[in-house]
Each structure stands twice: as C-alpha cells, then as structure tokens.
C-alpha positions as CSV (number, residue, x, y, z in Angstrom):
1,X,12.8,6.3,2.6
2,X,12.2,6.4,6.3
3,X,11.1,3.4,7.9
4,X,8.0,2.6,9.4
5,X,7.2,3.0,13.0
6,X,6.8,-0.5,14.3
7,X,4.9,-2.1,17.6
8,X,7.5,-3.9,19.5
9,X,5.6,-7.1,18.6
10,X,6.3,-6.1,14.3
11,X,9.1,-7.0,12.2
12,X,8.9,-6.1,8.5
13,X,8.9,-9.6,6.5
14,X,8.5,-7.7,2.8
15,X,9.1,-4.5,1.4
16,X,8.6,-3.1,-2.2
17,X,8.8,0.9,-3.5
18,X,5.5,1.8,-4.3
19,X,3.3,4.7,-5.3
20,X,0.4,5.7,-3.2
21,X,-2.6,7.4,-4.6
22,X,-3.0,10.0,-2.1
23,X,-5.8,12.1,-4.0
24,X,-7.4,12.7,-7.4
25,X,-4.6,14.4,-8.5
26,X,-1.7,13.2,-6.8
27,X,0.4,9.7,-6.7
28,X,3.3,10.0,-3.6
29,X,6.4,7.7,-4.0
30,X,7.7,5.5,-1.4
31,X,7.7,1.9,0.5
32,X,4.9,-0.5,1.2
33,X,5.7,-2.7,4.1
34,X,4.2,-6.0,5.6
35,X,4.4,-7.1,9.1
36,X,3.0,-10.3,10.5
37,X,-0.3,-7.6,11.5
38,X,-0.1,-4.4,9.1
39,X,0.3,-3.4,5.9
40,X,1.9,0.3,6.0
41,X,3.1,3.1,3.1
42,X,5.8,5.6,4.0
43,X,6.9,8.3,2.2
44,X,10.1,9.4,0.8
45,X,11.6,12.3,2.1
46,X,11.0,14.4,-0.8
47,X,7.3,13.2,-0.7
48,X,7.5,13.9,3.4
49,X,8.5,17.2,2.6
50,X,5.7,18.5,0.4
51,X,2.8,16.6,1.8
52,X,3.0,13.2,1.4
53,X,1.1,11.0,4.4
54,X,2.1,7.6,5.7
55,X,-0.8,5.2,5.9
56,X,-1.1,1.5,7.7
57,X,-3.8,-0.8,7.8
58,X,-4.0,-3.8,10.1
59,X,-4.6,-7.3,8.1
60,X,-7.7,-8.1,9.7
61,X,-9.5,-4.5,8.5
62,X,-8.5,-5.3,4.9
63,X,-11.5,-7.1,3.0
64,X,-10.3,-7.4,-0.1
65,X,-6.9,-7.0,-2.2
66,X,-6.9,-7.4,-6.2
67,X,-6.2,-4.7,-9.3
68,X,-7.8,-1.5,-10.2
69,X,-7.4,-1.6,-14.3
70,X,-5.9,2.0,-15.5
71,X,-8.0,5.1,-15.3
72,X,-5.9,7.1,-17.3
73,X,-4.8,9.6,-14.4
74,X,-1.6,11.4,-14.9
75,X,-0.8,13.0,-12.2
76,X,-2.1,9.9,-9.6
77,X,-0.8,6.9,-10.6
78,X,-3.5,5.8,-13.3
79,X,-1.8,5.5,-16.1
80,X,-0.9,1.8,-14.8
81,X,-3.0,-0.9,-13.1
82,X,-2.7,-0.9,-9.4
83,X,-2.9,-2.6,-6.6
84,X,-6.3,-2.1,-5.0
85,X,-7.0,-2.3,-1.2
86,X,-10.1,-2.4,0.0
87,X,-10.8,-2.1,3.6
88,X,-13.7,-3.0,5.8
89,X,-14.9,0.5,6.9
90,X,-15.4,1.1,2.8
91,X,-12.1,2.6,1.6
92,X,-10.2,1.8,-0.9
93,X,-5.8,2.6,-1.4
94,X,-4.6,2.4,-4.6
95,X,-0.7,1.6,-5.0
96,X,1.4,1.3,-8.0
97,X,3.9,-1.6,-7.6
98,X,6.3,-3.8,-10.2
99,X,5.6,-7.3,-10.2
100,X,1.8,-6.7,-9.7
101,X,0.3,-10.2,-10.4
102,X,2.7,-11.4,-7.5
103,X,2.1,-8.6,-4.9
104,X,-1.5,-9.0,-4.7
105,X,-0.7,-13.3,-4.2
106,X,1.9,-11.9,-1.4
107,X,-0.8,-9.9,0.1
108,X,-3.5,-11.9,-0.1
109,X,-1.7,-15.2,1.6
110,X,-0.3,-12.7,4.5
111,X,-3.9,-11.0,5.2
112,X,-5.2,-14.8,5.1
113,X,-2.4,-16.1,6.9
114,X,-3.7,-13.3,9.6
115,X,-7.1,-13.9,10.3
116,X,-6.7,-17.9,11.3
C-alpha cells in the first residue's frame, strides 16, 4: 500500500487494512489511517491501478461513526458488517475492517478527542 499524503502538522497514530466501498458494486482493498486531524483510505497498488480512489475526511466533518449490519452485497463489501462513516455534508463511507467492535471505540475517542 502506498502511504498517505500527510500535512507537515500529521503523523499517522493507527493504521488497519481495510476495504472501502467505493460504489454499488465495488469494495477496493487497502489502509485506513488516523492522524491527530483525518481519517484517510489509500489504495493498494493493484486497486490504484484499476480505479481505486483514496479518500480522507477531517475529524471535525465526521458526525457520526458506528456499523452498517450486512446488505448482502458481493461484489462491495456487504457480505460483512462495516464500519459506517457518516459525515456532516450527508455522506456516508462504508469500510470493512477486522476487529470491528474496537475500530469504531478507536474512532469514536480520536474524532471526540478532536473536536475539544
């Protein structure tokens, strides 16, 4: 995976492989990262290669993090429950990550931790 780009002012503080659902159809593989101000996806190369996007969000735009229960999507990620984003400007990101139950506490704490 290639890493992030950070602000001079970022250093990543946790990493975990993750699945992004990009679209209805399509999951890409790759690494979720957390700064001290954004959460970010990168692709892996392969992913890179045939359309996969990186995404980032600063803390303070997320409004919510919790679980999206399994939709039964094949080809997007669905077939598991996810890690649900949802932002203030109305979108949602859907991830798939291991340890699920702890990632959203992770997330949750550092997004707090960022708006006081």
């Amino acid at each position: 995976m290639k890493s992030p780009q950070l602000a001079a002012s970022e250093t990543v503080t946790w990493k975990r492989s993750a699945n992004r659902t990009q679209s209805a159809n399509r999951a890409v593989g790759g690494g979720l990262y957390l700064t001290g101000e954004r959460l970010l996806f990168e692709p892996n190369h392969i992913d890179a290669l045939i359309g996969g996007r990186s995404w980032y969000s600063a803390l303070s735009d997320i409004a919510e993090i919790g679980t999206q229960a399994p939709t039964g999507g094949k080809f997007n990620g669905g077939m598991r429950a996810r890690l649900r984003i949802e932002l203030r400007d109305g979108t949602t990101e859907l991830f798939v990550v291991n340890g699920l139950d702890r990632v959203v506490e992770l997330l949750r704490s550092a997004a707090a931790d960022s708006s006081r």
